[in-house]
C-alpha positions in Angstrom: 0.0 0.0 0.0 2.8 2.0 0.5 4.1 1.9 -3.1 0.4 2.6 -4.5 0.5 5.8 -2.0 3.9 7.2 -3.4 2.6 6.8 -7.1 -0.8 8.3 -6.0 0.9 11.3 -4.8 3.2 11.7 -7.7 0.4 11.5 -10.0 -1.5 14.5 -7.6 1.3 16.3 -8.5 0.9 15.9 -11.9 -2.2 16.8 -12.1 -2.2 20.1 -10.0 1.0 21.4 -12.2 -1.0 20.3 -15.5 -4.3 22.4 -14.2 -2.2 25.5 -13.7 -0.5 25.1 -17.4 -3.7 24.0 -18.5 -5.2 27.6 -17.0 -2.3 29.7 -18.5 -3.2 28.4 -21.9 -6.4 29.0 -21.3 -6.5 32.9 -20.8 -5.7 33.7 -24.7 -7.7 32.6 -27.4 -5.9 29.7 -28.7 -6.1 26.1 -30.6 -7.6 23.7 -28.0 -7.4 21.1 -30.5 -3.5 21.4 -31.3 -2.7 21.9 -27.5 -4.6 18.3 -27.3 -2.8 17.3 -30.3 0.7 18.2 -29.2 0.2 16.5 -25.3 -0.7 13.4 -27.4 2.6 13.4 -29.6 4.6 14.3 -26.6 3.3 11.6 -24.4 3.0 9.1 -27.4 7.2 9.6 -27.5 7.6 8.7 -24.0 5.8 5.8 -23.7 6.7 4.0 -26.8 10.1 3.3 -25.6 8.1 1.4 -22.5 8.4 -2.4 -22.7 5.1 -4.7 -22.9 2.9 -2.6 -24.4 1.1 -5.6 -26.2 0.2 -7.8 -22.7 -1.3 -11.1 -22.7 -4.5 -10.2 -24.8 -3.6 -7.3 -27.6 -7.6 -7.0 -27.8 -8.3 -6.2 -24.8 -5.1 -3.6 -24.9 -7.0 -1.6 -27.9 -10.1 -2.1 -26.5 -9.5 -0.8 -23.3 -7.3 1.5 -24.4 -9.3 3.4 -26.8 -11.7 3.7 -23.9 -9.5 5.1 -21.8 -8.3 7.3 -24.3 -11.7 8.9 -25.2 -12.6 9.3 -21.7 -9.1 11.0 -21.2 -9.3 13.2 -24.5 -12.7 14.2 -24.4 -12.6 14.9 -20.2 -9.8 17.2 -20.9 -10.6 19.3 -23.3 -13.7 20.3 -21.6 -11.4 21.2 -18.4 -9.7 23.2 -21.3 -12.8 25.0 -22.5 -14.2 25.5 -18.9 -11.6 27.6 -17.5 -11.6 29.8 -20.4 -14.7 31.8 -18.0 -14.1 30.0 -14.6 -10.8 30.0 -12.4 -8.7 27.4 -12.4 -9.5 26.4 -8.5 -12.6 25.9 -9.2 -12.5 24.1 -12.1 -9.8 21.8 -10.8 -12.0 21.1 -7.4 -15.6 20.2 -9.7 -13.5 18.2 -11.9 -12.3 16.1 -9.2 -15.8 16.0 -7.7 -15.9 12.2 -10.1 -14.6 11.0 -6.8 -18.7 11.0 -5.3 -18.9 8.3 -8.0 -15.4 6.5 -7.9 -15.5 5.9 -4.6 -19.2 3.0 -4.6 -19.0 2.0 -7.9 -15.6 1.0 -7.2 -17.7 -0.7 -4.2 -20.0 -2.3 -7.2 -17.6 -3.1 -9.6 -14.8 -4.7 -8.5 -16.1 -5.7 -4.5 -13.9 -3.1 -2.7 -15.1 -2.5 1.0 -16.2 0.8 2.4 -15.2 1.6 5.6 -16.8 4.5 7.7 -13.6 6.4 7.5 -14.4 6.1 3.5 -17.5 7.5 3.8 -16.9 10.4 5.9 -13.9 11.0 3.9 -15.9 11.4 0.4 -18.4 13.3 2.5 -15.7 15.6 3.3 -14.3 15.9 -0.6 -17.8 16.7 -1.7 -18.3 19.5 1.1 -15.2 20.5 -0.4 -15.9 21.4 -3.4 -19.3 22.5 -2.9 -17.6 25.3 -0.8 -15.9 26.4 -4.2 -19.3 27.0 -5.9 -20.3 30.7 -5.8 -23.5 31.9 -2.9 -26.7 32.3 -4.7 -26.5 36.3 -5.7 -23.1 36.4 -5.9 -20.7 37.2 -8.3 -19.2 33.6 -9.6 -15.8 33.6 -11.0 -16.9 33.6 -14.4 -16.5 36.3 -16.6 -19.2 38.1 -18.3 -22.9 37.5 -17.3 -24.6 34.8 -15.9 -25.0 32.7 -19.0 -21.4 33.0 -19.2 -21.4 30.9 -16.1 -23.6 28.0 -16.8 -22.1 26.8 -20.1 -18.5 26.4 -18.8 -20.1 24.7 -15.3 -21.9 22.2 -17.4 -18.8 21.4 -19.1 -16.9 21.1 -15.9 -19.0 18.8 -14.5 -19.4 16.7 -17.9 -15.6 16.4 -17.4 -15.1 15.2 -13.8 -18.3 12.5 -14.8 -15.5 11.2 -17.9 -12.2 11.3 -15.5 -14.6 9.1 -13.1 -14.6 7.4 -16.1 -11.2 7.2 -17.3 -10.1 6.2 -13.7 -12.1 3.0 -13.5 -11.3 2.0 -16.5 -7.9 2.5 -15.8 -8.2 0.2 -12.8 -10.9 -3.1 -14.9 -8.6 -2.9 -17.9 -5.6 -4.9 -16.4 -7.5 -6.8 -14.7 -8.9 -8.3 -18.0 -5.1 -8.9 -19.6 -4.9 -5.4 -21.3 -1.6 -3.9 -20.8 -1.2 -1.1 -19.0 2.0 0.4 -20.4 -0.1 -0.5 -24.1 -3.6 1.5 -22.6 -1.2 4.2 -21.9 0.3 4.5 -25.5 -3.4 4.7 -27.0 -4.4 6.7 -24.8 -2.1 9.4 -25.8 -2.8 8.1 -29.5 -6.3 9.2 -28.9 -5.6 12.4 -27.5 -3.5 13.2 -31.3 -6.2 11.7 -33.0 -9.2 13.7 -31.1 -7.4 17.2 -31.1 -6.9 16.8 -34.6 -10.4 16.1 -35.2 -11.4 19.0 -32.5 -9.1 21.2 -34.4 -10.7 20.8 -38.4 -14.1 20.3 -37.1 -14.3 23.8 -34.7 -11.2 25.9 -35.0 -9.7 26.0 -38.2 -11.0 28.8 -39.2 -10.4 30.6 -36.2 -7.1 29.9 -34.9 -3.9 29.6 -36.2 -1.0 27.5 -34.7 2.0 29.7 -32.9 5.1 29.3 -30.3 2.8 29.2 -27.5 0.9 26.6 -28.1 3.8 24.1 -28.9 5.1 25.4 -25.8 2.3 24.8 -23.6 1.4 21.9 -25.6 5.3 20.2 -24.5 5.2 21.1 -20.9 1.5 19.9 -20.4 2.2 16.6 -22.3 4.8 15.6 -20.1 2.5 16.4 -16.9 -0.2 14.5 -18.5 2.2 11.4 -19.3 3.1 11.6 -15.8 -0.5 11.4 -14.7 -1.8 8.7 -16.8 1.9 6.7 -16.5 1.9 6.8 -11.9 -2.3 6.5 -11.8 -1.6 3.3 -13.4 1.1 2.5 -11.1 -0.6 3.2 -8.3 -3.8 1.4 -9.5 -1.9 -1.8 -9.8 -0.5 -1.9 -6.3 -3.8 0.2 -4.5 -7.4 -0.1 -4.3 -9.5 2.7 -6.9 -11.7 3.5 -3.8 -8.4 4.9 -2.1 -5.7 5.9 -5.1 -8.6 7.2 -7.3 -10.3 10.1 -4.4 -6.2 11.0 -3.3 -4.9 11.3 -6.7 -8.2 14.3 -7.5 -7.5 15.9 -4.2 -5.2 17.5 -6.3 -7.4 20.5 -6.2 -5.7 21.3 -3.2 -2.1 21.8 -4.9 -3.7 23.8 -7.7 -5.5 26.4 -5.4 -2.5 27.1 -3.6 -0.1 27.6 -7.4 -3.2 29.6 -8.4 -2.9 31.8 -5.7 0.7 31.8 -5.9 1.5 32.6 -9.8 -2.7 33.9 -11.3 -3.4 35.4 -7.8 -6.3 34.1 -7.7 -8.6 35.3 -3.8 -8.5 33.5 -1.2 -11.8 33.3 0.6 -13.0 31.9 4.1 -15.1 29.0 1.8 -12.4 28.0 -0.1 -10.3 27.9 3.1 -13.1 25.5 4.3 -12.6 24.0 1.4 -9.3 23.2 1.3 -9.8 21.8 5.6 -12.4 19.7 4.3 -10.0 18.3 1.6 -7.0 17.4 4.1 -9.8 15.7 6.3 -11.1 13.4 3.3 -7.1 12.7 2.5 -6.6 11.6 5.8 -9.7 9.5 6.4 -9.6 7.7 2.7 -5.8 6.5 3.9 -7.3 5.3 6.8 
């Protein structure tokens, strides 16, 4: 459990890092679709030198694989799209709300047990993030007017619903003879493939490639193949009711670099927030 631990908390790391690049990018108007397409060739060069990638049943390795990769893609680039309007806190802590959902189907799907500590502990992560979501009459983080709001939060919460996803996949996959090195090479496949396809379909006519987003596109793809590469690790060697709610606690990392390099407020909610997250880390390691 140890080992599953350590590669849970590298891939938290990861993630919070890849939120913040994934926010930079976000403020300009910019190709989504060859920012996808660029994570995918970065992270499709680091894992092709990895050994197995066929396993004991090369069906189930593209078939789980592809699954993976379209929850990963598609997940993503609505993260992407949200924080266009909506601060990177926030959309980092409602995209790691998929953890209400990890947590008993991993209970119904593969016969994990439930403690109490489990269940307080995801009661806890969901108080969490419901302290990031603006008061009724407020003024949300959004920009613009109140429509402006909605559209992004529906594709925030689309996203965390497909990382739930992508996580338990991540986790059944193996256990059928898929290879996990080979689910992380399509993956990563399917992210070139779908911001290709994201990029003729909606943006070609409105944005061109430049520096930035080959820049962006580089450091984000080696985040995201360090996501994918230790949540598989730490699958293999951990339960998904505890790895998968740790690993999207990473909220809390990205609210503190969000304060640090976008200056993003810090409010007595999302200090409540970020309480309530260190208790539901504690009592899901329990």
């Amino acid at each position: 459990m140890e080992l599953a631990l350590f590669y849970t908390f590298c891939c938290l790391g990861c993630s919070a890092f890849n939120d913040l690049c994934f926010k930079f990018f976000a403020r300009k108007e910019r190709s989504r679709g060859l920012f996808v397409a660029i994570i995918g060739v970065v992270g499709t060069l680091l894992f092709c030198f990895l050994p197995d990638k066929v396993g004991a049943n090369w069906q189930m390795t593209l078939f789980w694989g592809v699954i993976c990769g379209i929850f990963s893609a598609v997940g993503n680039i609505l993260l992407i799209e949200s924080m266009t309007n909506l601060s990177a806190g926030m959309c980092s802590t409602i995209y790691r709300l998929n953890l209400a959902l990890v947590v008993p189907l991993s209970m119904l799907f593969f016969g994990e047990t439930l403690t109490l500590n489990k269940y307080f502990g995801v009661a806890l992560a969901i108080a969490a993030v419901l302290a990031f979501l603006p008061a009724p009459g407020k003024k949300s983080d959004a920009s613009g007017d109140k429509k402006a709001f909605i559209l992004p939060l529906i594709m925030i919460i689309t996203a965390s619903i497909f990382r739930a996803g992508l996580g338990l996949a991540c986790k059944y996959g193996p256990m059928v003879g898929a290879s996990p090195n080979g689910i992380n090479l399509i993956i990563e496949v399917i992210w070139i493939i779908s911001g290709l396809a994201y990029f003729f379909l909606k943006e070609k006519d409105q944005c061109r490639p430049d520096a930035k987003v080959v820049y962006y596109g580089i450091v984000s793809g080696i985040m995201v193949a360090g996501i994918i590469f230790f949540m598989v690790l730490a699958l293999r060697y951990g339960n998904a009711s505890v790895v998968l709610p740790i690993a999207q606690m990473s909220f809390l990392a990205t609210f503190i670099l969000s304060v640090i390099f976008l200056k993003e407020k810090i409010t007595a909610l999302k200090i409540f927030a970020l309480l309530c997250g260190t208790g539901a880390m504690i009592l899901l390691t329990c």
